[in-house]
N, C-alpha and C positions, 0 to 999 in steps of 0.2 A: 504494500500500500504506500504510495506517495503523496506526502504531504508539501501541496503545493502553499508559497508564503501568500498571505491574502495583502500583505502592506510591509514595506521597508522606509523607515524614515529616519532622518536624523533627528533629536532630540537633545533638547537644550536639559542638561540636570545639574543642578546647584553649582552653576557656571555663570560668572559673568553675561551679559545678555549678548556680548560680541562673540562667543566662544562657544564651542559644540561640546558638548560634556559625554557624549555619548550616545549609543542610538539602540533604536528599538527593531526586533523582527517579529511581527504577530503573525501565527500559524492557526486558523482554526480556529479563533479562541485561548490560544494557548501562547503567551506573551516571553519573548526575550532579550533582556535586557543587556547591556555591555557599556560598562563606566569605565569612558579612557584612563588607562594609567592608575586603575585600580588594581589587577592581578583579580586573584580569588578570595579575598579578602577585603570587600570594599569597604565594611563599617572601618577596618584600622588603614586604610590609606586615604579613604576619602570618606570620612565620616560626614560630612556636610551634603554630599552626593546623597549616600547611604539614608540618611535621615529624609532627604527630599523624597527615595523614588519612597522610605517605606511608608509615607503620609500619601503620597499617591497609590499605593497599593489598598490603605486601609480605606480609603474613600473610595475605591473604584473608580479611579478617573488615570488619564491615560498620563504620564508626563506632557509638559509644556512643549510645542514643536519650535528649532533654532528659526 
């Protein structure tokens, strides 16, 4: 079964408003995310990212678009 992407976009996340903080790939319903220059470990390198996407998470609302 192949899951085609329904939307790829870049996403501005707890970045200056001139700056791309990262971007998003939704599949189905099913959401991923990627904070530049975070690693696997985003709350300890970019906690301010971290903290942004998880208030977008708990409201259900998508991140801010760059």
């Amino acid at each position: 079964m192949t899951i085609k992407p329904a939307s790829h976009q870049n996403d501005k996340i707890g970045t200056p408003k001139e700056q791309v903080g990262g971007w998003t790939e939704v599949y189905e319903g099913l959401t991923f995310v990627t904070v530049r220059g975070a690693g696997h470990e985003v709350p300890l390198f970019k906690p301010r990212a971290a903290f942004e996407l998880f208030k977008y998470f708990l409201t259900g609302k998508p991140p801010p678009k760059a």
